[in-house]
C-alpha positions as CSV (number, residue, x, y, z in Angstrom):
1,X,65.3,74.4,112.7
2,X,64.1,74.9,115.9
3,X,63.4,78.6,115.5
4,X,65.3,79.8,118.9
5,X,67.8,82.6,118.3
6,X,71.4,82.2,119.2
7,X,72.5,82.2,122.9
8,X,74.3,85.6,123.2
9,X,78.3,85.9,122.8
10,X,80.0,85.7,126.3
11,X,81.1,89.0,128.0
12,X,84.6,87.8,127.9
13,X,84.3,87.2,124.0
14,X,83.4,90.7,123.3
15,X,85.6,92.5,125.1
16,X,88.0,90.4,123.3
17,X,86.6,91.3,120.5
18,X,86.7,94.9,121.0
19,X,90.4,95.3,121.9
20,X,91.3,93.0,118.9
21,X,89.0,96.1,117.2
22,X,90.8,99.0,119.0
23,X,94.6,97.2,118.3
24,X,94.1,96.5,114.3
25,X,92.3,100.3,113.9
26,X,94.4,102.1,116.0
27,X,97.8,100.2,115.9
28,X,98.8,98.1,113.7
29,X,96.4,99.4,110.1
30,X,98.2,103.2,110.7
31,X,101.4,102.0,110.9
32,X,100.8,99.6,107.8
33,X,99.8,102.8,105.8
34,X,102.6,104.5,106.8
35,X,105.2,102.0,106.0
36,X,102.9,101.4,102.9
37,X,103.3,105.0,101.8
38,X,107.2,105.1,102.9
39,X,108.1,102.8,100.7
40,X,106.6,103.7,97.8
41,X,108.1,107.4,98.0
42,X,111.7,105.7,99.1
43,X,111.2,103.7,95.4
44,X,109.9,107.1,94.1
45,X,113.1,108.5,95.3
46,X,115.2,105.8,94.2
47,X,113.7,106.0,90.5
48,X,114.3,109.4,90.2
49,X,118.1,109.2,91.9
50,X,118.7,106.6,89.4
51,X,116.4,108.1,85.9
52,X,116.3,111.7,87.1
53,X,113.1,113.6,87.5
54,X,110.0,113.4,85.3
55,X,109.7,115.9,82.9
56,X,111.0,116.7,79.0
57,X,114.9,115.8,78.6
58,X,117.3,118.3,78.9
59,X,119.6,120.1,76.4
């Protein structure tokens, strides 16, 4: 070891960085929630089309 710290990250590199940042948290994450959330209330809703609602049987 020579003891020398790193040679800082080109400019170019961070602002790549940054908009890599700002496309994955405000793009592409929300609309993988949403889709994520979506789907699991359309199989809710298909469960309970198919099973009926949740709850004691009827008479």
């Amino acid at each position: 070891m020579t003891g020398r710290p790193p040679p800082p990250a080109p400019k170019s590199g961070r602002r790549r960085e940054l908009l890599t940042f700002f496309v994955l948290a405000f793009g592409i994450w929300p609309i993988l929630a949403v889709g994520i959330v979506g789907g699991y209330g359309f199989l809710v809703w298909g469960f309970q089309i198919i099973f009926g609602p949740p709850g004691p049987p009827g008479h």
